[in-house]
N, C-alpha and C positions, 0 to 999 in steps of 0.2 A: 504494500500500500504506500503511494505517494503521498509525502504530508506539504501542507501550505498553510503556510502563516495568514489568518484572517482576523486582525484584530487579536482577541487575545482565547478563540477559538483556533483550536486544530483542525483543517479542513482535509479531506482525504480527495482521490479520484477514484471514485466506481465504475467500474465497466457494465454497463446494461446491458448488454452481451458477452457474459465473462469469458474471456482467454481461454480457458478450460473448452469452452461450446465453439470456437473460432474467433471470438470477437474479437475486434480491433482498439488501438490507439488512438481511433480518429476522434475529433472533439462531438460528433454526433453521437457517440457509443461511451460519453463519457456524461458522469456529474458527480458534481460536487458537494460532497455531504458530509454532514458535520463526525469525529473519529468515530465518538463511541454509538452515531447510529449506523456508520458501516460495519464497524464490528458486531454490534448484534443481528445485523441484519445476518454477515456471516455465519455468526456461532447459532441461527436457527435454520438457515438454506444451503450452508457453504459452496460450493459450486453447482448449487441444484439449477438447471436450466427454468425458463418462464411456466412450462406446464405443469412440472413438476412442484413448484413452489405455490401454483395455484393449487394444485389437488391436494396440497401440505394444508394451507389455507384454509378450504372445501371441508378438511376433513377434519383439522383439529379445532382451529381458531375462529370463524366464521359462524353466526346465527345459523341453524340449520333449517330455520326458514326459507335462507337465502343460498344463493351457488354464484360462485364469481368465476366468469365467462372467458378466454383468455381468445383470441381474435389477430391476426394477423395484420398487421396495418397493409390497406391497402389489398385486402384480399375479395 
C-alpha cells in the first residue's frame, strides 16, 4: 500500500481492480482512501474480486430483505 501525506490523515491508493484480478496502475483503477478504511476493507475481502465480495455482503452483512446487485458498467 502506497501512503500520502493529507493533512494530518494517512491516505493510501486502492486499486478497484486489485493487481491480484489484472488490475492496473492507471489513475481510473485507483482511489484514495483514508489507511485504516483500506485496511479493513482488506482484512474482510483481501483480494476477493467484485462478485465475490458482493455474495460476502449478500450473505453475511446485508438486510436479508434486500440483495445487492453487482452489474457490469456498460453492459
Amino acid at each position: 500500500m502506497g501512503y500520502e501525506k493529507n493533512g494530518d490523515k494517512q491516505i493510501t491508493r486502492h486499486h478497484r481492480k486489485n493487481r491480484a484480478n489484472r488490475g492496473t496502475d492507471d489513475e481510473s483503477n485507483i482511489s484514495l482512501v483514508p489507511r485504516k478504511r483500506h485496511e479493513a476493507f482488506h482484512t474482510l475481502w483481501g483480494n476477493m474480486n467484485t462478485n465475490q465480495i458482493a455474495e460476502d455482503l449478500n450473505n453475511v452483512w446485508i438486510d436479508p430483505e434486500f440483495q445487492l446487485v453487482v452489474v457490469r458498467r456498460g453492459a
